[in-house]
C-alpha positions as CSV (number, residue, x, y, z in Angstrom):
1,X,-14.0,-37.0,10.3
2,X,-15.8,-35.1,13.3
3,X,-15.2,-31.6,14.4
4,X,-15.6,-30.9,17.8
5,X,-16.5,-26.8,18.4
6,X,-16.1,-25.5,21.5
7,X,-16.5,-22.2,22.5
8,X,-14.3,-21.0,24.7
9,X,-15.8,-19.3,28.2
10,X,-14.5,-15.7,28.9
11,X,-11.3,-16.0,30.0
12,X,-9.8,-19.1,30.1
13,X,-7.3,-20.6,27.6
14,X,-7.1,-24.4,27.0
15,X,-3.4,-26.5,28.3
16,X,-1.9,-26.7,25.2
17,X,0.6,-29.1,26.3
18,X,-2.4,-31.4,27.7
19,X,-4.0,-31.4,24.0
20,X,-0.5,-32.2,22.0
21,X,-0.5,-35.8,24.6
22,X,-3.8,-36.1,23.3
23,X,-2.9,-35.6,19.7
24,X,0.1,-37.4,19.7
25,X,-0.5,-40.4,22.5
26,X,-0.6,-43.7,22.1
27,X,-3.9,-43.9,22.3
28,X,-4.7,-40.5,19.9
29,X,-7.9,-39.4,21.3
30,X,-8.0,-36.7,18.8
31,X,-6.0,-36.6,15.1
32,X,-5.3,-32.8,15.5
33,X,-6.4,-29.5,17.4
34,X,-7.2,-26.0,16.9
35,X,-7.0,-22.9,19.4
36,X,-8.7,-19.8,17.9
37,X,-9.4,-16.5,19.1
38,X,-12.4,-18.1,22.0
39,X,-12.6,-21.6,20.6
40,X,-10.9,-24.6,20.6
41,X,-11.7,-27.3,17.5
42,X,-11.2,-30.6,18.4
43,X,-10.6,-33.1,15.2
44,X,-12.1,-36.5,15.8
45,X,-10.8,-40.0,12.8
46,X,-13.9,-41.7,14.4
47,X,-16.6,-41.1,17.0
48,X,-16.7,-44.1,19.2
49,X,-20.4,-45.2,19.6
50,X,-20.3,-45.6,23.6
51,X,-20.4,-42.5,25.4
52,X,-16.8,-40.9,25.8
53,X,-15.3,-37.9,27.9
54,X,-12.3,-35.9,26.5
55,X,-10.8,-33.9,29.6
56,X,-8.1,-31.1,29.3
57,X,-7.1,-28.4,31.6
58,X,-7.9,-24.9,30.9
59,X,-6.0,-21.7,32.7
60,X,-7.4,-18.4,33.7
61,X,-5.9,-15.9,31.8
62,X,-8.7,-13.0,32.8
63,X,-10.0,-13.0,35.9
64,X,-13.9,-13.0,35.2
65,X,-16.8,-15.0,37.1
66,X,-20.7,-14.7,36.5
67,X,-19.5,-16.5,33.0
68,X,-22.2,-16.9,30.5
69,X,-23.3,-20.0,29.0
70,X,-21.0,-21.1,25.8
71,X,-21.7,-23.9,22.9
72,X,-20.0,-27.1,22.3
73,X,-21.1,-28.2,18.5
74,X,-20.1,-31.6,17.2
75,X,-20.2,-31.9,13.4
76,X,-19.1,-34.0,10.4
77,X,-16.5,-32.4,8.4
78,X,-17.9,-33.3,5.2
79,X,-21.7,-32.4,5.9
80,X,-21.7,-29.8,8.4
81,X,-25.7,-29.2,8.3
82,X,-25.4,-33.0,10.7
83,X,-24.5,-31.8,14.0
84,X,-25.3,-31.8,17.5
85,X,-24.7,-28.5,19.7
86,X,-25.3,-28.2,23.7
87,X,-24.3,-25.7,26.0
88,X,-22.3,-25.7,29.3
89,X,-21.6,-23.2,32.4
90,X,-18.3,-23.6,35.2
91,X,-19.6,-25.5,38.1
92,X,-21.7,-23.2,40.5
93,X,-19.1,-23.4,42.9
94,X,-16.6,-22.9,40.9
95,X,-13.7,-20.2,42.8
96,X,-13.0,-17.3,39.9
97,X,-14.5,-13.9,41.1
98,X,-17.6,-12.3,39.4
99,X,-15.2,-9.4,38.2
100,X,-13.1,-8.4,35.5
101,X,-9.8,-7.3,37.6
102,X,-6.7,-5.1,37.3
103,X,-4.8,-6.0,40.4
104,X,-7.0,-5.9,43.6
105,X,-9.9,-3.8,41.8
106,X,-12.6,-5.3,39.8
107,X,-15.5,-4.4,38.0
108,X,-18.6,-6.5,36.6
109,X,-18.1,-8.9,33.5
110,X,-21.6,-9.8,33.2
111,X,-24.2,-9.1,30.9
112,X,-25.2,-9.4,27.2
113,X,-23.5,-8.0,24.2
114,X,-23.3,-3.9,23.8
115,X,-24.8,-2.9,20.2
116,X,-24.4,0.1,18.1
117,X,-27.3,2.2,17.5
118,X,-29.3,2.0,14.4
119,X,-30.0,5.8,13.9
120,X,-31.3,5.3,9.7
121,X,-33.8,5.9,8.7
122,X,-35.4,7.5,12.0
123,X,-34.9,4.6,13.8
124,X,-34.3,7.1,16.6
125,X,-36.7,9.7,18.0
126,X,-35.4,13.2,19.6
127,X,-36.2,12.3,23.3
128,X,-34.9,8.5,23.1
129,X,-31.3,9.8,24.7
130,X,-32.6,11.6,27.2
131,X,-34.7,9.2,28.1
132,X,-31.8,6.5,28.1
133,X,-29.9,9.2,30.1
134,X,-32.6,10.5,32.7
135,X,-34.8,7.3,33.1
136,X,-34.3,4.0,32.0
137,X,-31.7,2.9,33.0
138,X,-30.1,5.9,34.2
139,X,-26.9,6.4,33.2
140,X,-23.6,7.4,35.3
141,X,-21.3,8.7,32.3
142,X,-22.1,10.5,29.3
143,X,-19.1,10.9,27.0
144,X,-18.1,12.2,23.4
145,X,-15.2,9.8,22.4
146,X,-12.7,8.7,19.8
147,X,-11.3,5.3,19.0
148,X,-7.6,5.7,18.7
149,X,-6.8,2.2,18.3
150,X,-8.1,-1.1,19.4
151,X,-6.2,-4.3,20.7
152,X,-6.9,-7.7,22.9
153,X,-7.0,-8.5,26.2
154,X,-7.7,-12.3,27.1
155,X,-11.1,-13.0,25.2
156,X,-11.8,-8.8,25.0
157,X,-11.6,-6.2,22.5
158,X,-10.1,-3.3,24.5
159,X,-10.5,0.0,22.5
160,X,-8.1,2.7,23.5
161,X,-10.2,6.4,23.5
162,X,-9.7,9.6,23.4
163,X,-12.5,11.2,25.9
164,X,-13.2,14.5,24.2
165,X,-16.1,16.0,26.8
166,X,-17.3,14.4,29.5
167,X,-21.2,15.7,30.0
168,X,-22.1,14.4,33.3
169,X,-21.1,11.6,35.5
170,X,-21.6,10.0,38.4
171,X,-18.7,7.5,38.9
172,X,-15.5,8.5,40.4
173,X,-14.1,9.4,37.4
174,X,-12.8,12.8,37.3
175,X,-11.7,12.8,33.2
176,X,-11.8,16.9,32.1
177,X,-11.7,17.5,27.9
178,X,-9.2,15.0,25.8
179,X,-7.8,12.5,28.1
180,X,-7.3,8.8,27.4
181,X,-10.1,5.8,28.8
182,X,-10.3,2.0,27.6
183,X,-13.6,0.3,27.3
184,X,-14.1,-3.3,26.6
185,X,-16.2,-5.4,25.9
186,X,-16.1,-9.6,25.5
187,X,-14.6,-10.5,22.1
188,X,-17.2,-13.0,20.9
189,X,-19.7,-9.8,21.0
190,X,-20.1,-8.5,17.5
191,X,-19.6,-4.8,17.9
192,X,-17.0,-3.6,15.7
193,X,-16.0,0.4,16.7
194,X,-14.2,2.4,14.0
195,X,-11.2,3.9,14.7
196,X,-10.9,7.9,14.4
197,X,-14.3,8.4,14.4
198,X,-16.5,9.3,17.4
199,X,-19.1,8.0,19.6
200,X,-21.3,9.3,22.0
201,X,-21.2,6.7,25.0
202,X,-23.1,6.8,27.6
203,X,-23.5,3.7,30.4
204,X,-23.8,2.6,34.2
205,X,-20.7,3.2,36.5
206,X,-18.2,0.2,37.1
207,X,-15.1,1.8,36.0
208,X,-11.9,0.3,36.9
209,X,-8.0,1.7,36.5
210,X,-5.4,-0.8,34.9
211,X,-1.6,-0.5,35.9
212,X,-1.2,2.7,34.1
213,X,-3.6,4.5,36.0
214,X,-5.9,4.6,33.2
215,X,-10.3,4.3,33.7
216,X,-11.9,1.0,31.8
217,X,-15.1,0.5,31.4
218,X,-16.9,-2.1,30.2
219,X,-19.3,-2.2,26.9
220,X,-22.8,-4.2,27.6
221,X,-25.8,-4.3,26.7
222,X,-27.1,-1.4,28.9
223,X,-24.0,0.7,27.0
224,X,-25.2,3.6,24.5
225,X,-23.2,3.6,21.2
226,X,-23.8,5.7,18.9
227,X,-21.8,6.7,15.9
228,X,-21.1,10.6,15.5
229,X,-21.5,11.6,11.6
230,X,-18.8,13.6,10.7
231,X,-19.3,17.2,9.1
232,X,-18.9,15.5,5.1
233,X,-21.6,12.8,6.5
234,X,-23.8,15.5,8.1
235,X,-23.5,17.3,4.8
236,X,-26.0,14.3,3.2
237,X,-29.7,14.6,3.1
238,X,-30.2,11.0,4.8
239,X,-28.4,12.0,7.4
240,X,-29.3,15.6,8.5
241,X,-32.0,15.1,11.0
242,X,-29.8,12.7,12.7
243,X,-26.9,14.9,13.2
244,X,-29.2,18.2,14.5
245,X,-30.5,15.8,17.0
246,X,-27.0,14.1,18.3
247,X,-25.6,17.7,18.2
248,X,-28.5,19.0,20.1
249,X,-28.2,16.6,22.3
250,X,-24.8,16.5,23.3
251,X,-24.9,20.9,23.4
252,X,-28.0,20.8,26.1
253,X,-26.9,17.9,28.5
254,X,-23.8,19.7,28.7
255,X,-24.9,22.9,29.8
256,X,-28.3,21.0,32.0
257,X,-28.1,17.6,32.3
258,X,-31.3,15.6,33.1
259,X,-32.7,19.3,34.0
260,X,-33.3,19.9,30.5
């Protein structure tokens, strides 16, 4: 038996109904199917030695363009380590927008995976925020905020926050002390935040407002994350130096910015 792996691109779900006729045919193209969260496993009796095309139909769930490349792997179900993989992109012509959209509004989708901050040991000096913040790349929003929950939109993790201070900003937003945000980011990304605790955030401008009214933003890889230790953390040896520099931080760009 073959396994056919493909991962899914960013928004779009396979026709379900298309792969059952396929499953279930006279013909039986494939023995049985799989829809994950982003992929869709194909299983394969036999792999016919001339070259074959399975087709299905695939529906836009999220309305995202600028799609990155995903994987298609083909492997034997008994000896996995045999396999083939090769990776495919929508047609350059294809018609979705380049946006992740609420209604008529729509911010960016592209870019690579956002990644937590490795702050132990000293992995991060005293000035790299700033210079994050000030320099390279220059950031539009700087914010202190906590996961309350996190759920799934389409192929996204969408984490619900509570925005405790906004430092400075640049983007429309107009968020005081305590008010609720969502960021996401694509699902087949890796970062994992934590609910309850906080993060400092900082990124570029893009922010959209779903039907509730509420900002979104989206998590990439020109996102600062960074993990706020708590007071019993910060109470540690290993971890002292980090909190007096995250906590000067956060106390000087809020009174002067990229002045300081």
């Amino acid at each position: 038996m073959a396994v056919v792996d493909i991962t899914l691109l960013s928004g779009l779900v396979p026709d379900t109904k298309y792969l059952d006729q396929m499953a279930n045919g006279v013909e039986e193209y494939i023995s049985s199917y799989e829809v994950k969260k982003g992929k869709l496993l194909l299983y394969l009796e036999t792999i016919p030695y001339s070259v074959s095309c399975l087709v299905f139909p695939a529906r836009q769930i999220v309305r995202l363009g600028l799609m990155q490349p995903a994987d298609a792997t083909l492997y034997d179900f008994y000896d996995p380590t045999t396999r083939c993989t090769v990776s495919y992109r929508p047609p350059e012509q294809n018609t979705m927008t380049s946006k992740l959209c609420e209604g008529p509004v729509c911010t960016c989708a592209a870019g690579g995976c956002p990644h937590e901050q490795d702050v132990l040991p000293d992995n991060l000096l005293g000035d790299d925020r700033t210079r994050f913040a000030c320099y390279n790349p220059i950031v539009d929003y700087v914010f202190v905020a906590q996961v309350l929950n996190k759920t799934s939109l389409g192929y996204f993790d969408k984490y619900t926050m509570s925005v405790r201070i906004v430092y400075w900003k640049n983007d429309g937003d107009h968020a005081g002390g305590d008010e609720v945000r969502t960021f996401l980011h694509r699902s087949s990304c890796r970062l994992q935040l934590r609910e309850g605790t906080e993060y400092l955030l900082m990124g570029k401008s893009g922010n959209i407002k779903h039907g509730a009214g509420i900002a979104q933003y989206l998590l990439s890889d020109t996102t600062w994350i960074e993990a706020i230790p708590s007071q019993t953390t910060c109470g540690l040896l290993t971890h002292r130096e980090h909190c007096k520099q995250v906590k000067s931080f956060i106390e000087e760009f809020t009174f002067f910015g990229c002045e300081m």
